[in-house]
C-alpha positions in Angstrom: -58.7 2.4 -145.0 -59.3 5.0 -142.3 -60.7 4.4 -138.8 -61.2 6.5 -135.7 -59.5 4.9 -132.8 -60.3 6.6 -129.2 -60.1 3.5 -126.8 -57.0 3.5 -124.7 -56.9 0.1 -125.2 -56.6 0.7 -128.8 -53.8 3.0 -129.1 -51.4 0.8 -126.3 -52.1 -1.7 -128.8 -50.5 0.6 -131.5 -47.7 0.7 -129.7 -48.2 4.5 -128.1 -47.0 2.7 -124.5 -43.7 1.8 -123.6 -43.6 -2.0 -121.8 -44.4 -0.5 -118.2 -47.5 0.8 -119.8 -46.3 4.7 -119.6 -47.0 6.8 -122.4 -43.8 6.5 -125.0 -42.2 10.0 -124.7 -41.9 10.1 -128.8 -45.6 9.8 -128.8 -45.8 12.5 -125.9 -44.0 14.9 -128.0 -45.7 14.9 -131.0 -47.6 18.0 -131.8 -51.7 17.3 -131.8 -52.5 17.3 -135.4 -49.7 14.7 -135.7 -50.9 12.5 -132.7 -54.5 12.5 -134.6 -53.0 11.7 -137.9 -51.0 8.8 -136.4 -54.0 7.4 -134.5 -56.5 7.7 -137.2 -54.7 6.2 -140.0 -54.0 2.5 -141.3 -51.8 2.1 -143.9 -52.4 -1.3 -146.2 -48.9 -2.1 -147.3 -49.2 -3.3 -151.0 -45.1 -3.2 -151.0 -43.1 -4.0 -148.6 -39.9 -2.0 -149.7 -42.3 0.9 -148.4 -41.3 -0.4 -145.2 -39.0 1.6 -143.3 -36.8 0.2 -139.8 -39.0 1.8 -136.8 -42.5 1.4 -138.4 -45.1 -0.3 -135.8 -47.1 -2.9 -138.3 -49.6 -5.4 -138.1 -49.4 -9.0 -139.8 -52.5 -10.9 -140.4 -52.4 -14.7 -141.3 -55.6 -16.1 -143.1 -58.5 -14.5 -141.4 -58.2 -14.9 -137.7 -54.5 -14.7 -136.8 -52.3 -11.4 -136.2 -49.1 -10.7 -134.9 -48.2 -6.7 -134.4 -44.8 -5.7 -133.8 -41.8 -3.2 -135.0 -40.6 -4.0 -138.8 -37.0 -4.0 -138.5 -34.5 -5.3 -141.2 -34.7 -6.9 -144.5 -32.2 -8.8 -146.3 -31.5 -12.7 -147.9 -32.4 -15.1 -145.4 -29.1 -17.9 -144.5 -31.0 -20.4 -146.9 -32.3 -18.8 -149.7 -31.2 -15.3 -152.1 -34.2 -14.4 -152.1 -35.4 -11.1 -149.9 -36.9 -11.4 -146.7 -38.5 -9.4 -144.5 -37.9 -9.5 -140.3 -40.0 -7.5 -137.6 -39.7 -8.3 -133.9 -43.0 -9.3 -132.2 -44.4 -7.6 -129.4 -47.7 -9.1 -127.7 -49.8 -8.4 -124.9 -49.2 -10.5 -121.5 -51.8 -10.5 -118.7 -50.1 -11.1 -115.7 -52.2 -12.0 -112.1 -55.9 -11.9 -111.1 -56.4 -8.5 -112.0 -55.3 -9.2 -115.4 -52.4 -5.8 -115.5 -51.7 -5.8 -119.2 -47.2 -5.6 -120.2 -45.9 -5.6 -124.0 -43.5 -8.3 -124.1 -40.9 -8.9 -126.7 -41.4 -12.1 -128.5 -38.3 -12.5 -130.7 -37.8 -11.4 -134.3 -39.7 -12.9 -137.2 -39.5 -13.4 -141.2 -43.0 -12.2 -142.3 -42.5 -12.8 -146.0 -42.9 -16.8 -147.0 -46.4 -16.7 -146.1 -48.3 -15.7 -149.8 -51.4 -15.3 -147.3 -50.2 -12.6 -145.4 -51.6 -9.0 -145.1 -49.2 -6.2 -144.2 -50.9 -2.7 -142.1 -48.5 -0.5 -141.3 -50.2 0.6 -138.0 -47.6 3.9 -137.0 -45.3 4.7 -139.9 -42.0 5.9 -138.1 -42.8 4.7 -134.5 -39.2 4.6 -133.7 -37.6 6.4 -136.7 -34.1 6.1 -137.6 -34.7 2.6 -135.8 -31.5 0.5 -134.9 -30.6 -2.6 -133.8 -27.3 -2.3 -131.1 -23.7 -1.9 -132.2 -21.7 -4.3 -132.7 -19.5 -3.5 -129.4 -22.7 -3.6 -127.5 -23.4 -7.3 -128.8 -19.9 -8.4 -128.7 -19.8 -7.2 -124.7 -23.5 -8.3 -124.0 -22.6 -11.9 -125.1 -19.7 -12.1 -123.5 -21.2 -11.6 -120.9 -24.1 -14.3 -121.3 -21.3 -16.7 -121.9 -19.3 -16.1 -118.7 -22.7 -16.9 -117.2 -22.2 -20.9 -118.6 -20.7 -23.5 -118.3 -18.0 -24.5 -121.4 -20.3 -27.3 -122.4 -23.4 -24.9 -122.2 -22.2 -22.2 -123.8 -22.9 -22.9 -127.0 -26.7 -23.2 -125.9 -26.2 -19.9 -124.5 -25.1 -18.4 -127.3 -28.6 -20.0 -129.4 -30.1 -18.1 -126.6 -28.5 -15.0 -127.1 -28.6 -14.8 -130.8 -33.1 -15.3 -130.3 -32.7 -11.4 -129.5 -31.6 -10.3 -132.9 -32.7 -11.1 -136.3 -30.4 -14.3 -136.8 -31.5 -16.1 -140.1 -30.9 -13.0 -142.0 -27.9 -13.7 -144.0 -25.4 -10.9 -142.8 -27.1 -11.0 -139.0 -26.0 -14.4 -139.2 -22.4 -14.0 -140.6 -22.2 -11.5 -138.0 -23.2 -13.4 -134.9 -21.4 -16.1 -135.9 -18.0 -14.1 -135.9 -18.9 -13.1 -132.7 -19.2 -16.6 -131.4 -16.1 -17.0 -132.9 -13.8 -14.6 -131.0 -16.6 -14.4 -127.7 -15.5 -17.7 -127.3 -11.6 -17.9 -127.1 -12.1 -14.2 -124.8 -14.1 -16.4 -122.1 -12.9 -19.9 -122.0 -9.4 -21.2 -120.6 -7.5 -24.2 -121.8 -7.8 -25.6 -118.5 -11.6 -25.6 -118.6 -11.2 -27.1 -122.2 -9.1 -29.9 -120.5 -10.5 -30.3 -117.8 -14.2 -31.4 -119.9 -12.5 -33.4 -122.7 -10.6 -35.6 -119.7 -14.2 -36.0 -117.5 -15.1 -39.8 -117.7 -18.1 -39.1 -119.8 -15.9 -38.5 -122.8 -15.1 -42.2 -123.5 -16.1 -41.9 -126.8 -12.6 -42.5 -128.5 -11.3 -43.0 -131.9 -9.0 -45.4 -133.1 -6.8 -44.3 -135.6 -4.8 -46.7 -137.7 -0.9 -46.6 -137.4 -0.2 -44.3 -139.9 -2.2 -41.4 -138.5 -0.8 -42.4 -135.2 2.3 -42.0 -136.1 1.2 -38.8 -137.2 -0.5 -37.2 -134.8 3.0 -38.7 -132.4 5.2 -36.5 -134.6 2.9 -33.5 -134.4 2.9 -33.3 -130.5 6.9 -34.0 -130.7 8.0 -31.9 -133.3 6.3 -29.4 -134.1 6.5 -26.0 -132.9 3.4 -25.7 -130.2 1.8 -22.8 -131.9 2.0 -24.8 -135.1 0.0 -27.5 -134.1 -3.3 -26.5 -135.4 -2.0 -26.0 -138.9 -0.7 -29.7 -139.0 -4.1 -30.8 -138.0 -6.1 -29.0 -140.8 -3.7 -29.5 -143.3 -3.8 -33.8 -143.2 -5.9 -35.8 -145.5 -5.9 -39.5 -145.5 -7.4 -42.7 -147.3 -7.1 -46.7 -146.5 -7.1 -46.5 -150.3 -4.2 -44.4 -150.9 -2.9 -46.0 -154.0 -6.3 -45.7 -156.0 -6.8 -42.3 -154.3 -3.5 -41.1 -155.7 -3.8 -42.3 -159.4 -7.3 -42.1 -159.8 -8.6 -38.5 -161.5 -11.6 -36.6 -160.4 -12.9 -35.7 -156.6 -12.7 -38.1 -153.9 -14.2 -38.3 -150.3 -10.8 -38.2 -148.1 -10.9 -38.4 -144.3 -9.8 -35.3 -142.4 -9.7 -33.6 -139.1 -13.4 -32.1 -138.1 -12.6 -28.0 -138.4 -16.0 -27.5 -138.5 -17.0 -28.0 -135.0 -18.3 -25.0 -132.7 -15.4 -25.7 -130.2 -13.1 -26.4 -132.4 -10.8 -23.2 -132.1 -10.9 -23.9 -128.5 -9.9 -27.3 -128.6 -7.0 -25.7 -131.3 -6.0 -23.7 -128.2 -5.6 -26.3 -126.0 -3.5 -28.1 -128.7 -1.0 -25.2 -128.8 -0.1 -24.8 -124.8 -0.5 -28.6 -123.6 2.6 -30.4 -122.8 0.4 -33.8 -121.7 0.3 -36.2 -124.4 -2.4 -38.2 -123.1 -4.2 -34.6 -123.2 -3.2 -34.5 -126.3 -4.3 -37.4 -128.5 -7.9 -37.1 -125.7 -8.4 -33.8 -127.9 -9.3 -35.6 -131.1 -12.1 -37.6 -129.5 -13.8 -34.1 -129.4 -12.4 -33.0 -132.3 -13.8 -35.8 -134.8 -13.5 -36.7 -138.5 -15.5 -35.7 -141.8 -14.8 -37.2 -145.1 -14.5 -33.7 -147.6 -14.5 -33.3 -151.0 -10.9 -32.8 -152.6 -10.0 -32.6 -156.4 -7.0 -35.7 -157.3 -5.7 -32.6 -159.1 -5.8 -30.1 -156.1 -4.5 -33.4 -154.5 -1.3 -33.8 -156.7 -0.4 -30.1 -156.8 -0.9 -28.9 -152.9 -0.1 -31.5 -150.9 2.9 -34.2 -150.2 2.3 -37.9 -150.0 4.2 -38.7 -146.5 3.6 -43.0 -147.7 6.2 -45.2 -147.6 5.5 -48.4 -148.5 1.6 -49.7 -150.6 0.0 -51.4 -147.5 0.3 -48.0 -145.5 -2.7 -45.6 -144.7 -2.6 -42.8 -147.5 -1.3 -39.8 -145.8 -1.3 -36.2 -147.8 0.0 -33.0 -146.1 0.2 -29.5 -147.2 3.4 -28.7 -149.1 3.8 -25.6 -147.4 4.1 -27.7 -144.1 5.6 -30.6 -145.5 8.5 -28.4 -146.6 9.0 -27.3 -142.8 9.3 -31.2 -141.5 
């Protein structure tokens, strides 16, 4: 489909403006017969591998909805194999009486679930060679953001942060995540770690039975500081130990939460503190799962530390049983 566009209002919609309404300087440069080709032609995208990163294109939901924007990564998406396609949104915004038109960027969106949708690419190579940042730009930019927050809000600043890149693309969301990961440890202390888990709001504890107790008292005790962490991920236990032990198949055993997005914090705490009440206060952050383990995975990788049949099951990794 071809159409003559010659309305300003038209071609800023195209995306020929930068955000402070100035004309884009790629568009400004372009020779005249490819400024007319640009702003005359539509392109109906029957495939969207034709997409390329860069390209301005219109979405259109049903009959009456449309979102415009710049198409910018495909890939899985976290929960499914299938491909995806993301672009971010840019829409209009009327600001004051006078109504002064800005682009704003709305956040990135997956475009492809909807069977309904039709595709226009609306400027093919708006922005070509199109790229999102580096990953040293993101890694500083977030550190950034999270030296902004509070420990307990940095985690919400973080959700924040990751709303300006395509996130629930699979490998955009390995990515950020591994930057969370280190961003993290770089910005927080122990001492803000400890001093949140000891604030009176935290009365949440666990009580362990005497057995894992005793446990956790020979960890803080014994073992080397740096080592605590490994002791912590390495324990399984069961009330049932004796029909966990003989029994074949997979069983549900309790174990230390290493799933938590603070948890490599609150390991870093665990490794410089010399405060036992600290200590055992860590683990009413840190929290329990029950997980999965093969009996056979059981019997071949870890040690039973029991003693007697009406004990708590305990089960440590050999490798760190062999160090006690």
């Amino acid at each position: 489909m071809t159409t003559n566009y010659s309305k300003l209002e038209t071609t800023d919609q195209l995306g020929f403006f930068t955000m402070e309404l100035e004309v884009d300087p790629l568009f400004a440069s372009m020779p005249e017969e490819i400024k007319e080709k640009v702003t005359e032609e539509i392109i109906k995208c029957k495939d969207l591998n034709d997409l390329t990163p860069g390209d301005y294109i219109r979405i259109t939901y049903g009959e009456h909805f449309s979102r415009e924007g710049i198409f910018v990564v495909s890939g899985p998406r976290v929960s499914g194999g299938e491909r995806h396609y993301f672009f971010e949104e840019i829409m209009p915004r009327y600001n004051g009486k006078g109504k002064e038109k800005t682009m704003e960027k709305r956040g990135f969106v997956d475009f492809s679930d909807n069977p309904r949708i039709e595709v226009e690419i609306l400027t093919k190579g708006y922005k070509p060679n199109y790229e999102l940042d580096d990953p040293n730009t993101i890694y500083s930019k977030l550190v950034e953001k999270l030296k902004e927050a509070s420990f307990v809000d940095r985690f919400k600043a973080y959700q924040d942060f990751c709303s300006m890149y395509p996130q629930y693309e699979a490998n955009w969301s390995k990515f950020l995540s591994g930057m969370w990961d280190k961003a993290i440890l770089e910005v927080t202390t122990p001492e803000e770690v400890e001093a949140e888990i000891m604030d009176k709001k935290h009365k949440h504890g666990r009580e362990y039975n005497s057995s894992v107790k005793s446990f956790l008292e020979y960890v803080f005790h014994k073992v080397e500081p740096s080592k605590r962490p490994d002791y912590i991920n390495g324990i399984y236990w069961s009330d049932q130990w004796f029909d966990s032990a003989t029994d074949t198949g997979v069983k549900y055993l309790p174990n230390f939460n290493d799933k938590s997005v603070f948890v490599s914090s609150y390991a870093e705490l665990l490794k410089v503190t010399d405060n036992e009440k600290v200590f055992n206060k860590i683990f009413d952050n840190w929290g329990v799962t029950s997980d999965p383990i093969d009996v056979s995975v059981l019997e071949r990788d870890y040690v039973s530390l029991n003693t007697c049949l009406d004990e708590t099951g305990l089960w440590l990794k050999k490798s760190l049983a062999e160090q006690m």
